[in-house]
N, C-alpha and C positions, 0 to 999 in steps of 0.2 A: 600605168595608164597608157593607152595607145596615144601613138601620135594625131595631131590633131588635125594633120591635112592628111586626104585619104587620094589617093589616085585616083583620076576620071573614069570609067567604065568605059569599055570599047563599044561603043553608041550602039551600034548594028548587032554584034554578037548580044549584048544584056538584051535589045529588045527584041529580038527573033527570041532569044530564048524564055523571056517571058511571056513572048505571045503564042508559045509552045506551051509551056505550062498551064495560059488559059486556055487551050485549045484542049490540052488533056484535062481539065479539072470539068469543060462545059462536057465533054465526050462521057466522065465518068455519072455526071448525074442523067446523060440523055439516055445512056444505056442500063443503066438502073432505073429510070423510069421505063424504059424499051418493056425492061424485065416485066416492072410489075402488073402494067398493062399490058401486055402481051399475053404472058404465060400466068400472072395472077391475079389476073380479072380486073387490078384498077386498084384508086382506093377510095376509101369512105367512111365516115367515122362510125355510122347509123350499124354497118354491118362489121361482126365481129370477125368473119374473116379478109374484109379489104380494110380493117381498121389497122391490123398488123401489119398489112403493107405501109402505112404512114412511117413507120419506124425505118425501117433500111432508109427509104427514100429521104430522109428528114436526118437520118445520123451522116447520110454522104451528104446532105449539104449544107450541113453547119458545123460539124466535127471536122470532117476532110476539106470540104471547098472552101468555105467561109476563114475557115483556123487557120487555113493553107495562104488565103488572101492577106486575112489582119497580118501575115508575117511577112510577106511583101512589101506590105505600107512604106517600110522607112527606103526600101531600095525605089521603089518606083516614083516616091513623092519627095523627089531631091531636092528642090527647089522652095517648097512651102516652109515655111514656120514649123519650127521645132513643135510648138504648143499643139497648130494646127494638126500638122502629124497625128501626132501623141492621140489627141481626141480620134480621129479618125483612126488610128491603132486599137483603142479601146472600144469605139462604136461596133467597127467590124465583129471584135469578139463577142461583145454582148447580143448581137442578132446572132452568133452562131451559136451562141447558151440557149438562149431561147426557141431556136427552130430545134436545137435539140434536146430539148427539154420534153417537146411536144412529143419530138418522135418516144422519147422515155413514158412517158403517160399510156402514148399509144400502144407499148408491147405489156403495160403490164395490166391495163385495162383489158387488155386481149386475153392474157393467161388468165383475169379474175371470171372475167365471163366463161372461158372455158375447163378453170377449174386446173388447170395446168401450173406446177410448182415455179416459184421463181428463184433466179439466180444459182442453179446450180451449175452451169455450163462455165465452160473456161472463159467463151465470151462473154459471157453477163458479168463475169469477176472483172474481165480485162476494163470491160463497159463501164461499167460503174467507175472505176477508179481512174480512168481516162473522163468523164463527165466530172465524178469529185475533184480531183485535181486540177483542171482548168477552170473550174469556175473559183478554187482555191487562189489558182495563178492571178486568173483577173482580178479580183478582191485585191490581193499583194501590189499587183501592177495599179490598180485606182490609187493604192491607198501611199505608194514610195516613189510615184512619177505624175499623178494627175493634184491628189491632195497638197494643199500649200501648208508651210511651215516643217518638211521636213527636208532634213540638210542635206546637200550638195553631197559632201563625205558619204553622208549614209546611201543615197542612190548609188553611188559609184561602186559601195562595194555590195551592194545588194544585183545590181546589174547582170551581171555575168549571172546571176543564179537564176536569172529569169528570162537571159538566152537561151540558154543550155534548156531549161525545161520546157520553153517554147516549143523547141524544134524536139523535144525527145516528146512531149504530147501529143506532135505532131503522128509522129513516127508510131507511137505506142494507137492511136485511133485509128491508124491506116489499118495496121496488123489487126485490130480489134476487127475492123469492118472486114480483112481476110478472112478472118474465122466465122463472122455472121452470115459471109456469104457461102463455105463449106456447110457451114450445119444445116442454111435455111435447104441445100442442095439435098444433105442427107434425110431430110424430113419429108421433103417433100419430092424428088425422083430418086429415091435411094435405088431402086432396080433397074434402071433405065439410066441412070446415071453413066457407068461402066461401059455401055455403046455408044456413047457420043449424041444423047439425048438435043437437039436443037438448041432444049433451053440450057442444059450443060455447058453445053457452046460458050452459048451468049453468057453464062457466069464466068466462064473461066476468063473469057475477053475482058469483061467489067474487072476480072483478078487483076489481069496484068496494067489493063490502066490505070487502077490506083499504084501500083508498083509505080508505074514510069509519073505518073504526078507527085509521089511521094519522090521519087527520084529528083526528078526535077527541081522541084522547091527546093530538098535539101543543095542542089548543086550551086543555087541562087545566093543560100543563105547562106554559106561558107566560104565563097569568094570575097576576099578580101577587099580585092579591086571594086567591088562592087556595092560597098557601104556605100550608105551617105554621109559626107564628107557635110563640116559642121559650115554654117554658111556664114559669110562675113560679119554679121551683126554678131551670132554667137561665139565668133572667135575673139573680139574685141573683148563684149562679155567675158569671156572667158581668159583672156590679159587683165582686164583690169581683177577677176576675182582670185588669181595667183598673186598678182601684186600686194593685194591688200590682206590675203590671209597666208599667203606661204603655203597656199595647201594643193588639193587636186584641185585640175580644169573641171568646173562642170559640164559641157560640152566637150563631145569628142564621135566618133562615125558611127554610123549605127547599122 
């Protein structure tokens, strides 16, 4: 178990660098909306080609931005209640399930009506098992850190498995939304594409942002320095529940 005091964060550096990160996550969904309304008419549920536009717009922002926030939570809400946290860790996720759920409705409502096969693309495979898996994660994370009656021991060592696939679902939806944005490219200006078509442009821009927002986040959530350090009530907490069982702290940075 890590140690149970965590070093302060250098004030200015953590928060220039998060207000970096929300500056590229609000960039990524302003420019994917740019997209869809600019070069794809908009969107709309009524019509079956602005209907498909809901999907991109709706997986960058509850897959990428929303996923990308809930994993913030514990570094930026240093100061709140563990409990507090935690709710507000899981809230976050669940609106990103759900806006992305919609956008999942909306691409496959679009193939039904146009008669066009599903899931045979690399993205749709990545898609899917990046949408399965996190709503698998969430489930796990309700059911080993929000649900009462399970032990201290068992979160602890369940923990670390739902770091790790936090940030790799992270990472696994970024590259997804890479390749949805290549294909929607080859479908739709396959010929014009190769000259540096405007809207070309504008996708390749929308690439590298999510690059440098998926950069980012990861660079947040690996800093050591930069957990939240367990706060004075939880640390007492957590003396007196080594005392009394000999065992792990439950509390410790996150």
């Amino acid at each position: 178990m890590e140690d149970l005091a965590a070093p302060a964060p250098s004030s200015a550096g953590f928060t220039y660098t998060v207000a970096t990160s929300q500056m590229m996550g609000l960039a990524v969904i302003l420019v994917m909306g740019a997209w869809m309304g600019v070069y794809r008419g908009g969107i709309a549920w009524e019509s079956p080609e602005l209907q498909f536009n809901v999907h991109p717009l709706c997986m960058i922002i509850g897959m990428v931005f929303l996923q990308g926030d809930a994993l913030l939570v514990y570094r930026i809400f240093r100061n709140e209640s563990k409990r507090s946290t935690k709710i507000l860790h899981g809230l976050l996720h669940a609106l990103a399930l759900v806006i992305a759920l919609v956008g999942l409705i909306a691409v496959f409502e679009y193939h039904k009506k146009k008669s066009f096969q599903n899931m045979y693309s690399l993205h749709s495979w990545c898609g899917i098992a990046a949408f399965s898996f996190y709503l698998l994660q969430w489930l796990l994370g309700l059911a080993f850190f929000l649900c009462p009656g399970v032990s201290s021991s068992v979160r602890s060592r369940y923990k670390p498995q739902h770091v790790f696939f936090g940030v790799f679902l992270l990472i696994l939806s970024i590259a997804t939304a890479l390749l949805g944005v290549l294909e929607l490219l080859l479908f739709k200006i396959r010929d014009s594409y190769s000259s540096f078509a405007p809207e070309g442009v504008l996708a390749n821009i929308l690439g590298l942002l999510l690059v440098a927002f998926g950069a980012i986040l990861t660079y947040i959530l690996t800093r050591d320095e930069w957990r939240r350090p367990p706060l004075a009530e939880e640390l007492a907490l957590s003396m007196d529940f080594k005392t009394l069982t000999g065992g792990e702290s439950p509390a410790g940075p996150h």
